[in-house]
C-alpha positions as CSV (number, residue, x, y, z in Angstrom):
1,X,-46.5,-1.5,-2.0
2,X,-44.8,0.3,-5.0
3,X,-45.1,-1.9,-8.3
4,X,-44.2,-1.1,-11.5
5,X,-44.2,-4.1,-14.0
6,X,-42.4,-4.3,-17.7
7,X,-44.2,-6.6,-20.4
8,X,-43.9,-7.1,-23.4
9,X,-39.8,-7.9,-24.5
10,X,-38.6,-10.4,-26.5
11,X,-36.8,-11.2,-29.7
12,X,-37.8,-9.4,-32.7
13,X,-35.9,-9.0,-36.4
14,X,-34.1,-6.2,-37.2
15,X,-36.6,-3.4,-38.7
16,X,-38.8,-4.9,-36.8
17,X,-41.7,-3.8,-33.8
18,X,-42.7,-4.0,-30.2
19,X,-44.8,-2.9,-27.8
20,X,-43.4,-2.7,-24.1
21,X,-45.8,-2.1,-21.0
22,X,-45.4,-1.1,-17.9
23,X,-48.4,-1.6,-15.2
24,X,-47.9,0.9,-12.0
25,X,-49.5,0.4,-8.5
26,X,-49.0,1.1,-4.9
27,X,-48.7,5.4,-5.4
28,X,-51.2,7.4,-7.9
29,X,-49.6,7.2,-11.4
30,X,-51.3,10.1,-12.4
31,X,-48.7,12.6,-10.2
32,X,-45.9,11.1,-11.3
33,X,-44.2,11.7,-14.8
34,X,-42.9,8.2,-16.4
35,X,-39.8,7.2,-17.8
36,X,-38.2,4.4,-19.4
37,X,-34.3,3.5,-19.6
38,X,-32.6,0.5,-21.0
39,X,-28.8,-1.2,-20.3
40,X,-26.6,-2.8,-23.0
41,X,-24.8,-5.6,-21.4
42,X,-21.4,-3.9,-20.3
43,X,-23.0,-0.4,-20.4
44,X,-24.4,2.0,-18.5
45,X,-27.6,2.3,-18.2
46,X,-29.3,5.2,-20.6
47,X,-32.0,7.2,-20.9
48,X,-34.6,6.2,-23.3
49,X,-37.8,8.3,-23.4
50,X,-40.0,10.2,-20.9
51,X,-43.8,11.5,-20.5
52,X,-45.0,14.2,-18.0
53,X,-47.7,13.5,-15.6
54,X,-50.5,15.2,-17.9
55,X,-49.5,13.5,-20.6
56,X,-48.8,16.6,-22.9
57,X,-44.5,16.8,-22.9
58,X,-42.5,13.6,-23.7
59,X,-39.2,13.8,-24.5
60,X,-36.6,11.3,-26.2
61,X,-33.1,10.3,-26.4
62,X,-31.6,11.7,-29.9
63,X,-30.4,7.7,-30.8
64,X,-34.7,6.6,-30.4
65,X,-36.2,9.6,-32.0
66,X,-38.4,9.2,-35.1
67,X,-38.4,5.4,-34.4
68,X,-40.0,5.2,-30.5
69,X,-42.6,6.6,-28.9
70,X,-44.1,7.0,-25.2
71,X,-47.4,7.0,-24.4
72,X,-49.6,6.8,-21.1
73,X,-53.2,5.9,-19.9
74,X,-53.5,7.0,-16.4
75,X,-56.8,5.6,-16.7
76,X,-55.0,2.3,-16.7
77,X,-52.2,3.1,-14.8
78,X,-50.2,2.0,-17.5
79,X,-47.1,3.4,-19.5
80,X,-45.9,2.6,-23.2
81,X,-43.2,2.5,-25.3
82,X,-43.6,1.6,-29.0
83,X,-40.5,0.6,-30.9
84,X,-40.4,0.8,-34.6
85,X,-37.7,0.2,-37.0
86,X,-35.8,-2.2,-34.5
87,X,-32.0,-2.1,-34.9
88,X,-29.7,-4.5,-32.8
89,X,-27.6,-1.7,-31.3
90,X,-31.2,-1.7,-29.1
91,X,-30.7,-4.7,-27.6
92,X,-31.0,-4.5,-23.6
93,X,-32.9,-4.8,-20.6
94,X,-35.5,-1.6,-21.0
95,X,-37.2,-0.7,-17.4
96,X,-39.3,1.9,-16.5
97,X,-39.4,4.4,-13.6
98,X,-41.5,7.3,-12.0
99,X,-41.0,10.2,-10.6
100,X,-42.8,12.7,-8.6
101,X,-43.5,16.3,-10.0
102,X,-44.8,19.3,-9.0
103,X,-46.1,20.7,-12.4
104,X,-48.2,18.7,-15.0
105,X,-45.7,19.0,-17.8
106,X,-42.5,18.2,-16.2
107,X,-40.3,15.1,-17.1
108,X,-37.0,13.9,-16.6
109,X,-34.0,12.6,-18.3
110,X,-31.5,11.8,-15.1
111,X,-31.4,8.6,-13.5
112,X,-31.2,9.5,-10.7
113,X,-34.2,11.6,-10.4
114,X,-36.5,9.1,-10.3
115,X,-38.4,7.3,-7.3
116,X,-39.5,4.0,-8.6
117,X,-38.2,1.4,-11.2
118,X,-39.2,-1.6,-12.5
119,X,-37.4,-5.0,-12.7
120,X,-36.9,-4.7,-16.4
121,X,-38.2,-6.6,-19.2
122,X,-35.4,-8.1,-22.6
123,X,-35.9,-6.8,-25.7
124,X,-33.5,-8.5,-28.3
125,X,-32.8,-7.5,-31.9
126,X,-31.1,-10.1,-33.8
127,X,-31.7,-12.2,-37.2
């Protein structure tokens, strides 16, 4: 069946780093464009960052830019998200989520556009 599973959370220092993961199985990752999403608590959840299929187009949400970035291995099956410059106001549960497309460089922003999701994984900034 459909997996997709989020590692690599936890509690990290404001200005701080991490490294989140996300391991897909059960459909081939490499037709399906990859996003991530997080949820304050008592918020919506948000969109976060997303990669196309090939690889080539990502896009980012303007309050992450110049301090995350998405990457993929579809070797691996696998989906990143490095965090840099940590800031508490990014506390939440981060999960991530595929999606289908029909061209190589396609990728979403909305929600509700995608197929899969993950179960989340906690990422805490706090000194």
């Amino acid at each position: 069946q459909v997996q997709l599973v989020e590692s690599g959370g936890g509690l990290v220092q404001p200005g701080g780093s991490l490294r989140l993961s996300c391991a897909a199985s059960g459909f081939t990752f490499g037709m399906y464009a990859m996003g991530w999403f997080r949820q304050a608590p008592g918020k919506k959840r948000e969109f976060v960052a997303a990669i196309s299929r090939s690889g080539i187009n990502t896009g980012y949400a303007e309050s992450v830019k110049g301090r995350f970035t998405i990457s993929r291995d579809n070797a691996k099956n696998t989906v990143y998200l490095q965090m840099n410059s940590l800031k508490p106001e990014d506390t939440a549960v981060y999960y991530c989520a595929a999606v289908r497309t029909l061209y190589s460089g396609s990728y979403y922003t909305g929600q509700y556009q995608y197929d899969y999701w993950g179960q989340g994984t906690q990422v805490t900034v706090s000194s």
